[in-house]
ChimeraX commands (.cxc) that place a marker at each C-alpha (Angstrom):
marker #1 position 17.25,-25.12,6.61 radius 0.5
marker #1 position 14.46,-24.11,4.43 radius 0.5
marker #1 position 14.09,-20.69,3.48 radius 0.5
marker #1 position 10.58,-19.44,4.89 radius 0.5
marker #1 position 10.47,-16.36,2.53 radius 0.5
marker #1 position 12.15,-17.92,-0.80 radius 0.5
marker #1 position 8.57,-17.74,-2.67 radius 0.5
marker #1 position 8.17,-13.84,-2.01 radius 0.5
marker #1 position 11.88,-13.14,-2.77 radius 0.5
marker #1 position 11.33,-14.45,-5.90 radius 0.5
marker #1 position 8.57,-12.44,-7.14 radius 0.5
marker #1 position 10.06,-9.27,-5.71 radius 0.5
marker #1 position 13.30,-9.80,-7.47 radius 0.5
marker #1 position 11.33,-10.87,-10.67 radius 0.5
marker #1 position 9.88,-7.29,-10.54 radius 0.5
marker #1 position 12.52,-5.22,-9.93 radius 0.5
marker #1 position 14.39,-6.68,-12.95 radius 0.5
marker #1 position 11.90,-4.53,-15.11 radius 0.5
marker #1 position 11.72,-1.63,-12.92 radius 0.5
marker #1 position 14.67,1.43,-13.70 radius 0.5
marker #1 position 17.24,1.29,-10.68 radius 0.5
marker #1 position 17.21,5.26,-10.44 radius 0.5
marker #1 position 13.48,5.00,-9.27 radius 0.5
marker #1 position 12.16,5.32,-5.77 radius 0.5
marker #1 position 9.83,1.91,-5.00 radius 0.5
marker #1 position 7.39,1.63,-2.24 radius 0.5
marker #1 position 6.82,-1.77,-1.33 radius 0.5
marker #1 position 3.72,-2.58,0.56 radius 0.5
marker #1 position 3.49,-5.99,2.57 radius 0.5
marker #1 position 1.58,-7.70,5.07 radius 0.5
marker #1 position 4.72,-8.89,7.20 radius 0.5
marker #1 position 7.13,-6.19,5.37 radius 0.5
marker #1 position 8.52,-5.69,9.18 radius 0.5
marker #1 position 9.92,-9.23,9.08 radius 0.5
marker #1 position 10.38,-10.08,5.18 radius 0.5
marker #1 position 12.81,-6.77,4.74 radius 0.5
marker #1 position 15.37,-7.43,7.33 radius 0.5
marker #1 position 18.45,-8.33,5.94 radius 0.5
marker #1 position 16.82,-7.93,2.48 radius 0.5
marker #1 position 19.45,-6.48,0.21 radius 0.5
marker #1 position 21.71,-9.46,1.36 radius 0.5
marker #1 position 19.03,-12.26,0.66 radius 0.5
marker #1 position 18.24,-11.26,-2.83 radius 0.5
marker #1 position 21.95,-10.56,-2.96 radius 0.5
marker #1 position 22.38,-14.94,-2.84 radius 0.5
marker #1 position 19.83,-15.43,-4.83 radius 0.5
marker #1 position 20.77,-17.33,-8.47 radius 0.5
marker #1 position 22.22,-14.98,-10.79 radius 0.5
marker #1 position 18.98,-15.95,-13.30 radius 0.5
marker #1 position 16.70,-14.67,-11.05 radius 0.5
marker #1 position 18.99,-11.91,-8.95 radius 0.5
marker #1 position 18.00,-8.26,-9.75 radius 0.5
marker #1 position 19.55,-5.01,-9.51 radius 0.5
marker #1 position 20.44,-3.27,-6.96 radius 0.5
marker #1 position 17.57,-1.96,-4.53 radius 0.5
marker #1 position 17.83,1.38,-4.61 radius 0.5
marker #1 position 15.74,4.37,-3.22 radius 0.5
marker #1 position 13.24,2.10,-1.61 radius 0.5
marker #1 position 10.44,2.60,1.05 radius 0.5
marker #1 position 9.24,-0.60,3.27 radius 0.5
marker #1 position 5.42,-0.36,4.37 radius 0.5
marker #1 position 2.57,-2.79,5.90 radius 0.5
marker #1 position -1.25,-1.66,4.01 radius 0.5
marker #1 position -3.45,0.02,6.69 radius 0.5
marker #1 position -5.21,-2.31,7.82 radius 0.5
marker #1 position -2.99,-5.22,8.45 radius 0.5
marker #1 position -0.88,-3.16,10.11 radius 0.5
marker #1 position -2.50,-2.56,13.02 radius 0.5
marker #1 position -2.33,-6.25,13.83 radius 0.5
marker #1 position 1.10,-5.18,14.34 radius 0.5
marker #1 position 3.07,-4.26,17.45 radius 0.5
marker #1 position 3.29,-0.43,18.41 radius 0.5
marker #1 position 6.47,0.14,16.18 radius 0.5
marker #1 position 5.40,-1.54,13.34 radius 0.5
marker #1 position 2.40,0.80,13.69 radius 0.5
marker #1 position 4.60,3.92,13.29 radius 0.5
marker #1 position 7.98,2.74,11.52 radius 0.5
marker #1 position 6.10,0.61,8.46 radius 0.5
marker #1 position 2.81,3.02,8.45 radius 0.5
marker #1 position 1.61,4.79,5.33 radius 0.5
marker #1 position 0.17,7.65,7.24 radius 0.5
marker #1 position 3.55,8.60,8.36 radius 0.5
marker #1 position 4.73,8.22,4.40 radius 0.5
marker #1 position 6.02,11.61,2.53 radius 0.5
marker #1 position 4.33,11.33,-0.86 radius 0.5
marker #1 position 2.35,8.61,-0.29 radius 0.5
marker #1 position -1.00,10.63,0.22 radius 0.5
marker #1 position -4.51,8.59,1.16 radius 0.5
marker #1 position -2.48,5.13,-0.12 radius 0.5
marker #1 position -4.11,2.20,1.69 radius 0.5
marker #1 position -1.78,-0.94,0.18 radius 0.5
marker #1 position -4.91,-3.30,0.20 radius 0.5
marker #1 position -6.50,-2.64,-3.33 radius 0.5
marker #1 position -4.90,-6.08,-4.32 radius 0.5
marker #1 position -7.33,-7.84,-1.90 radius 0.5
marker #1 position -10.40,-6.49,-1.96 radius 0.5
marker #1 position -10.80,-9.04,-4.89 radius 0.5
marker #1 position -11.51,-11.40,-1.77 radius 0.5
marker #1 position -15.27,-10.52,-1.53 radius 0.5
marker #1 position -15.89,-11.49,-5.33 radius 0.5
marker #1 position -13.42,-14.23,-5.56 radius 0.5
marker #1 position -15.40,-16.62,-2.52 radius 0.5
marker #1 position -18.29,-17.42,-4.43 radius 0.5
marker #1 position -16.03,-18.47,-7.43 radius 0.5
marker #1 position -14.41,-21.19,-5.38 radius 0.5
marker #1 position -17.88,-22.62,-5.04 radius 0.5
marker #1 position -17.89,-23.13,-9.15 radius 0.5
marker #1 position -13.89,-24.81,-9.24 radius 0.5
marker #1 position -13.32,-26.36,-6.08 radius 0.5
marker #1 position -14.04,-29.62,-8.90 radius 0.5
marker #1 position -12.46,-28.36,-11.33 radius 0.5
marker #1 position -8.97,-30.12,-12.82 radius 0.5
marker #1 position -6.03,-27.94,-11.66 radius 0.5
marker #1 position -5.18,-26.50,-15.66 radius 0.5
marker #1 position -9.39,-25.66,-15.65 radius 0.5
marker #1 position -9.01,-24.16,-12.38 radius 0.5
marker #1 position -6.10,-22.02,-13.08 radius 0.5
marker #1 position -7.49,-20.82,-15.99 radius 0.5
marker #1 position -10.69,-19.66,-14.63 radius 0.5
marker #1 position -9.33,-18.02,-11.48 radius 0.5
marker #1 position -6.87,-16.45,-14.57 radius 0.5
marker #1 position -10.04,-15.38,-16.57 radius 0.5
marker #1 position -11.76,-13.98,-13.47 radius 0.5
marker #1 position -8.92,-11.76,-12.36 radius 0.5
marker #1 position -7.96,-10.55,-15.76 radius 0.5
marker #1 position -12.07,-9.47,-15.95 radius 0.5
marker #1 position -11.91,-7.75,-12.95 radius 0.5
marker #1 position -8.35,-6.03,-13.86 radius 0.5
marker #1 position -10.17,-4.96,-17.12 radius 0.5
marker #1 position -12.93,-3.95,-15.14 radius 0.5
marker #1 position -10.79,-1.55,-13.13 radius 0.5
marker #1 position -8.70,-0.24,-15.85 radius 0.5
marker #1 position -11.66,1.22,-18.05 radius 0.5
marker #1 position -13.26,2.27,-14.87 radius 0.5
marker #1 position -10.24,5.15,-14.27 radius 0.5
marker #1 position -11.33,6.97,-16.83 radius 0.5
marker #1 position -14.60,9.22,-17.17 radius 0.5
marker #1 position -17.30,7.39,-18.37 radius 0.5
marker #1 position -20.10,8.48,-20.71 radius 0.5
marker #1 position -22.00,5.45,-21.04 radius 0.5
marker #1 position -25.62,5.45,-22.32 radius 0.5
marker #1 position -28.76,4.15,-20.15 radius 0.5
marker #1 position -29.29,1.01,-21.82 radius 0.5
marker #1 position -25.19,0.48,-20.87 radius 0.5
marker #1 position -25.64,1.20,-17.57 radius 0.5
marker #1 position -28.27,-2.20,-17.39 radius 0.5
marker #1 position -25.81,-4.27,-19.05 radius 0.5
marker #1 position -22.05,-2.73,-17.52 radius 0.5
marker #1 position -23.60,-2.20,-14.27 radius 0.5
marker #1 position -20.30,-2.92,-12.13 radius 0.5
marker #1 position -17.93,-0.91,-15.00 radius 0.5
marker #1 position -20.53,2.25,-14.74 radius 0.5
marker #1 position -19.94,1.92,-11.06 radius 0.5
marker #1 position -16.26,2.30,-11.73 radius 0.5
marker #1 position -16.71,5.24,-14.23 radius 0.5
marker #1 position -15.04,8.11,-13.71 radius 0.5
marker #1 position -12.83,6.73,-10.77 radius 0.5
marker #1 position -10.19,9.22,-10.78 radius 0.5
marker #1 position -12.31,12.30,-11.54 radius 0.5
marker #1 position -14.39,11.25,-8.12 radius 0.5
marker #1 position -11.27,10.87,-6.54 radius 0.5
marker #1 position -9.54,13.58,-7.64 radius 0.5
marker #1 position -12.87,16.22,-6.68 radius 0.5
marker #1 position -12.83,14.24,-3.48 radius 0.5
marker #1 position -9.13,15.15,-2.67 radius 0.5
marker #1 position -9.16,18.63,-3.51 radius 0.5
marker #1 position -12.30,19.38,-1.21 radius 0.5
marker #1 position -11.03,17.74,1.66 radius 0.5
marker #1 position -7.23,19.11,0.62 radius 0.5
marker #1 position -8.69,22.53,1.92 radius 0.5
marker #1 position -10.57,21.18,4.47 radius 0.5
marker #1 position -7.70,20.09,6.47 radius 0.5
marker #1 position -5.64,23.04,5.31 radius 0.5
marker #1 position -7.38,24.99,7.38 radius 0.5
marker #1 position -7.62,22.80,10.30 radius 0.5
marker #1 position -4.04,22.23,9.98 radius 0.5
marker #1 position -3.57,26.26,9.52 radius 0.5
marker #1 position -5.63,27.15,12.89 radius 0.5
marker #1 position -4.08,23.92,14.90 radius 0.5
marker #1 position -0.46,25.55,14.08 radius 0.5
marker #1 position -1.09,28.81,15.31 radius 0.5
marker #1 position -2.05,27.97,18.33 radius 0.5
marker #1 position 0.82,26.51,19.24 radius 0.5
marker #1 position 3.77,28.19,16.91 radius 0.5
marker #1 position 6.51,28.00,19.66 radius 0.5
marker #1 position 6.41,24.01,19.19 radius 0.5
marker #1 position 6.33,23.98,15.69 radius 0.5
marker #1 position 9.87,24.35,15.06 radius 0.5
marker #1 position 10.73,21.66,17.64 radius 0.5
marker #1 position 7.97,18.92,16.18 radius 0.5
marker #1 position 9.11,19.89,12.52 radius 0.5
marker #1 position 13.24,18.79,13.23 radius 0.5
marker #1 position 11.91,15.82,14.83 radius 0.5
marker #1 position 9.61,14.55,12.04 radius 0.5
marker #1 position 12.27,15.69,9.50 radius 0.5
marker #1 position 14.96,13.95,11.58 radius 0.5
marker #1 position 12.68,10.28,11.97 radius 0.5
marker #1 position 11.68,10.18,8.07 radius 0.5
marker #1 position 15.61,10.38,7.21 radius 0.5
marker #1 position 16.66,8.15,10.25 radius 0.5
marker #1 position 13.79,5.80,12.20 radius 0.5
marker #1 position 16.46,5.44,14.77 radius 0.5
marker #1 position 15.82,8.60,16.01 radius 0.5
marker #1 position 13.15,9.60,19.02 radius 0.5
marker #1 position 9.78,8.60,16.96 radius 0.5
marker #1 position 7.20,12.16,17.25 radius 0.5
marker #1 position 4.38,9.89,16.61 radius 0.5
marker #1 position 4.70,8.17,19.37 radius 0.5
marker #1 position 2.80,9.50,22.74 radius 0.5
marker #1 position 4.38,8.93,26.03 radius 0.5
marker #1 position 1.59,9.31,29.07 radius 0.5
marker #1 position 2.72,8.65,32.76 radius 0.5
marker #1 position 2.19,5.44,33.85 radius 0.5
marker #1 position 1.05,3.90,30.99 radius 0.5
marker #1 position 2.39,2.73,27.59 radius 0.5
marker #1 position 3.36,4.12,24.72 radius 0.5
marker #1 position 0.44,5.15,21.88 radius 0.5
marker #1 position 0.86,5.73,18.59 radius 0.5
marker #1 position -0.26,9.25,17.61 radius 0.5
marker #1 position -2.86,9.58,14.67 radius 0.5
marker link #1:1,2 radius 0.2
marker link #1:2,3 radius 0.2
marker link #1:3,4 radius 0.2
marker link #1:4,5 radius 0.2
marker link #1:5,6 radius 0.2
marker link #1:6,7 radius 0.2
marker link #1:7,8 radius 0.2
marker link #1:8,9 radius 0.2
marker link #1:9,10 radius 0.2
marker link #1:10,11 radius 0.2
marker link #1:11,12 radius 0.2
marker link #1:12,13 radius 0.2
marker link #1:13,14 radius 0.2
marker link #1:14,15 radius 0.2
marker link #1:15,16 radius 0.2
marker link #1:16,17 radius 0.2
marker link #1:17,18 radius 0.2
marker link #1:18,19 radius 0.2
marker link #1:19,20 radius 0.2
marker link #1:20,21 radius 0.2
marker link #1:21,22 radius 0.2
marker link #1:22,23 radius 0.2
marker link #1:23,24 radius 0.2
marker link #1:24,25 radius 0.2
marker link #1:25,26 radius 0.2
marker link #1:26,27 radius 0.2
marker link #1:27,28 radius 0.2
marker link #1:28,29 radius 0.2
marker link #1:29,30 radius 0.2
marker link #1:30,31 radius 0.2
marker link #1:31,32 radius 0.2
marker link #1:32,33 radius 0.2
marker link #1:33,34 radius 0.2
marker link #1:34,35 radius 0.2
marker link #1:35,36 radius 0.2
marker link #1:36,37 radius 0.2
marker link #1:37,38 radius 0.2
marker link #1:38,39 radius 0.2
marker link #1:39,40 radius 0.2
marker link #1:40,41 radius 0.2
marker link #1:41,42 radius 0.2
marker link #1:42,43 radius 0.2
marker link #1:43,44 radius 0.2
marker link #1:44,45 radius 0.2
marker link #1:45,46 radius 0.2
marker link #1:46,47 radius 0.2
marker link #1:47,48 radius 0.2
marker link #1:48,49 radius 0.2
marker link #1:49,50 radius 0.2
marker link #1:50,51 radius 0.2
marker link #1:51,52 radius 0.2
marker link #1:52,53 radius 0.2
marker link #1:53,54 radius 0.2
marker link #1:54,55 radius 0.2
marker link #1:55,56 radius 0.2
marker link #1:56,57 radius 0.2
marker link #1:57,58 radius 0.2
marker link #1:58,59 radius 0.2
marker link #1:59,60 radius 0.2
marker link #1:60,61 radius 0.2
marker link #1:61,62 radius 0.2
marker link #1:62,63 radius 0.2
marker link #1:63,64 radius 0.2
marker link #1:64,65 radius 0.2
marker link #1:65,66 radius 0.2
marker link #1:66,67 radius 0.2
marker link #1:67,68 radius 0.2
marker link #1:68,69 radius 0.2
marker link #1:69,70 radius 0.2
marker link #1:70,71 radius 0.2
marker link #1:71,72 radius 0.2
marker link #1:72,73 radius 0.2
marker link #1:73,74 radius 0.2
marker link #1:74,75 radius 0.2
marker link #1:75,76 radius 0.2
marker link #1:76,77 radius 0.2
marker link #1:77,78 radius 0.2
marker link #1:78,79 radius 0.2
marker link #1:79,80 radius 0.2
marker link #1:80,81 radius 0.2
marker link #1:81,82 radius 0.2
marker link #1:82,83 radius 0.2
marker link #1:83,84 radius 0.2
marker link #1:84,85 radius 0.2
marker link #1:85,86 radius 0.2
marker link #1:86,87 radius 0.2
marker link #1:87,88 radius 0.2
marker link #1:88,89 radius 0.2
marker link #1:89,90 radius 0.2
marker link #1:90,91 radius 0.2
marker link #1:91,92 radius 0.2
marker link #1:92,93 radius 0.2
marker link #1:93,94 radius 0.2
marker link #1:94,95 radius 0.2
marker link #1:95,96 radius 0.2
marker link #1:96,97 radius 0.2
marker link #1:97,98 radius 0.2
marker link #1:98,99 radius 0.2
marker link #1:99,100 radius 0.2
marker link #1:100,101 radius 0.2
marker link #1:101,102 radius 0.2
marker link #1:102,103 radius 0.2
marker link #1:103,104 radius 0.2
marker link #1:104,105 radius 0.2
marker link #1:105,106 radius 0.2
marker link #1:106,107 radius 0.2
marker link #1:107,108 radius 0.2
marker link #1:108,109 radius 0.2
marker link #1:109,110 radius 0.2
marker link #1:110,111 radius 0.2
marker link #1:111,112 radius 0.2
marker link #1:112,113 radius 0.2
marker link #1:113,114 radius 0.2
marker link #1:114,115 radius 0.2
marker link #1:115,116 radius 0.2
marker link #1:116,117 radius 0.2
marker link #1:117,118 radius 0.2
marker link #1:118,119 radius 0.2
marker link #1:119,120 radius 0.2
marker link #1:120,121 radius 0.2
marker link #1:121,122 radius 0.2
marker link #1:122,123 radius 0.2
marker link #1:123,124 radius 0.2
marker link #1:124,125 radius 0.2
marker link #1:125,126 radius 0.2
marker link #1:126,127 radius 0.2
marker link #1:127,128 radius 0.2
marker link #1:128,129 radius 0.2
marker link #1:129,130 radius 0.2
marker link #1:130,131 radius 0.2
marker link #1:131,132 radius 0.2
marker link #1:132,133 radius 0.2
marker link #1:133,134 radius 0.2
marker link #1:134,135 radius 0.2
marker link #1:135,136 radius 0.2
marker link #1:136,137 radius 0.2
marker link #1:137,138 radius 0.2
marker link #1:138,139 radius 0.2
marker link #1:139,140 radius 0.2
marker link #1:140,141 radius 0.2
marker link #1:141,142 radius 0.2
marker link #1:142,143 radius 0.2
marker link #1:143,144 radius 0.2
marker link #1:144,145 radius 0.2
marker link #1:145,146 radius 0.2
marker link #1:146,147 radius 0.2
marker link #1:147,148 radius 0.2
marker link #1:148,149 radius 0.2
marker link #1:149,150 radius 0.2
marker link #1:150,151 radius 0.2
marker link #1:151,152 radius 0.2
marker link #1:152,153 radius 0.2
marker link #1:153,154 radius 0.2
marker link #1:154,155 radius 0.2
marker link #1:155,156 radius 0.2
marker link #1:156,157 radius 0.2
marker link #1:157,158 radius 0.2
marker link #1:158,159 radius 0.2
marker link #1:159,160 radius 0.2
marker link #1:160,161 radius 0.2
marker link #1:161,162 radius 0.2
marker link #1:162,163 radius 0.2
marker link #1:163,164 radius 0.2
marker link #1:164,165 radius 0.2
marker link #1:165,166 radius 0.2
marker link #1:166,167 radius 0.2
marker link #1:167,168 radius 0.2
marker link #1:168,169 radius 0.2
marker link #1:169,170 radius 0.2
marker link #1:170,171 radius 0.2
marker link #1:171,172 radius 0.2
marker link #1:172,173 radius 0.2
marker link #1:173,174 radius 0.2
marker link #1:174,175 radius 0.2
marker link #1:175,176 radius 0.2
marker link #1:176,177 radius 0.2
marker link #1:177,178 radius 0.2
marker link #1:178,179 radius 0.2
marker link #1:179,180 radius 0.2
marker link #1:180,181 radius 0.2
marker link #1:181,182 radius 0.2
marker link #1:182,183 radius 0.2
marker link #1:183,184 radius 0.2
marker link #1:184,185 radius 0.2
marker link #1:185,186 radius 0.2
marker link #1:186,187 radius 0.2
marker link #1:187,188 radius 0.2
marker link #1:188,189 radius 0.2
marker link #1:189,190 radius 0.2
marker link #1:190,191 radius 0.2
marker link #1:191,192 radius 0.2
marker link #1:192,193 radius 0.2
marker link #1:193,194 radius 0.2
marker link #1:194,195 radius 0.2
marker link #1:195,196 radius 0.2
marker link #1:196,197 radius 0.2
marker link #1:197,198 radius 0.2
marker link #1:198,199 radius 0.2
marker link #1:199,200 radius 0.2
marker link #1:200,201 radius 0.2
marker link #1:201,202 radius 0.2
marker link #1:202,203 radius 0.2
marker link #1:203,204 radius 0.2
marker link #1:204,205 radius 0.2
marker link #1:205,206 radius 0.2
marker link #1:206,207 radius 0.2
marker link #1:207,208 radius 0.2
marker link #1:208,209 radius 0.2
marker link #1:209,210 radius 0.2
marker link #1:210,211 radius 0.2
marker link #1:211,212 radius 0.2
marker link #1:212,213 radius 0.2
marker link #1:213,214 radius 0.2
marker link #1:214,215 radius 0.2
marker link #1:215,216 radius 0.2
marker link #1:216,217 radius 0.2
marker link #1:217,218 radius 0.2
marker link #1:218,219 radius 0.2
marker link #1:219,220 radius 0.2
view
């Protein structure tokens, strides 16, 4: 019987084997609701070469938008929305490479395989580089703006974010404040059960809306 998930197993175990046991991991993955069952036990067989630690403090979730592809509990159970600590986390920053990688195929669909590799190699590592001088603020001169025009639009990445978050941080603060208020008696009640479902998703999901007659919704 071949294994169907023996390729990602052995990436994820190649990770963890430089990653300190004592940390909490959040894994993100497309079919995460499928690949993670019985997951301690798989990489638990696999060759004692390859077979890392153990897991540890470990959270299981499928990116935003693939997971609504899903069915209604994978919406809810594996969502990032639902995530303590995660924040605005979407999981898909790895493929929005897709948009500027088409156009490259065009240039090594002819290519020799070792040409190939190393091209799609050199175009990721550019666009990694790209990204990583992008996080910080940028002070580049006119004349680089002509010639960096993609790394300016990356400049100061985290400051935008960062003055993005904290605006709309006390935007919904005081949504949230005024939407508690009215309705204080059922605070106490909704709070236990969200507390109860992060610690245990076996118990009664809160983000889940039952209507008569109809089926179940998840609650966003």
């Amino acid at each position: 019987m071949i294994y169907r998930y023996a390729n990602m197993d052995y990436i994820f175990a190649s990770i963890l084997k430089h990653h300190d046991t004592n940390l909490h991991k959040v894994v993100s993955y497309n079919i995460a609701c499928q690949w993670s069952v019985n997951l301690p036990e798989c990489l638990a067989k696999l060759p004692s070469n390859i077979r890392p630690p153990a897991l540890g403090s470990t959270d299981i979730v499928i990116p935003k938008l693939h997971v609504y592809s899903h069915k209604l509990n994978c919406q809810t159970d594996y969502s990032l929305n639902y995530l303590r600590g995660a924040g605005r986390t979407d999981g898909e920053g790895i493929e929005r490479t897709h948009s500027n990688t088409g156009p490259v195929s065009a240039s090594t669909k002819q290519m020799g395989p070792g040409y190939h590799h190393d091209s799609l190699d050199w175009h990721w590592t550019h666009w990694n580089w790209q990204k990583f001088v992008g996080l910080g603020k940028c002070y580049c001169h006119f004349i680089l703006f002509i010639v960096f025009t993609n790394l300016y639009r990356t400049g100061n990445l985290l400051y935008r974010k960062l003055t993005k978050a904290l605006l709309e941080a006390k935007e919904h603060g005081q949504v949230f404040q005024c939407f508690t208020e009215l309705q204080l008696d059922d605070v106490p009640d909704w709070l236990a059960m969200a507390t109860a479902w992060e610690q245990d998703h076996t118990n009664p999901n809160p983000y889940i809306v039952i209507k008569p007659g109809q089926c179940t919704l998840p609650f966003y």
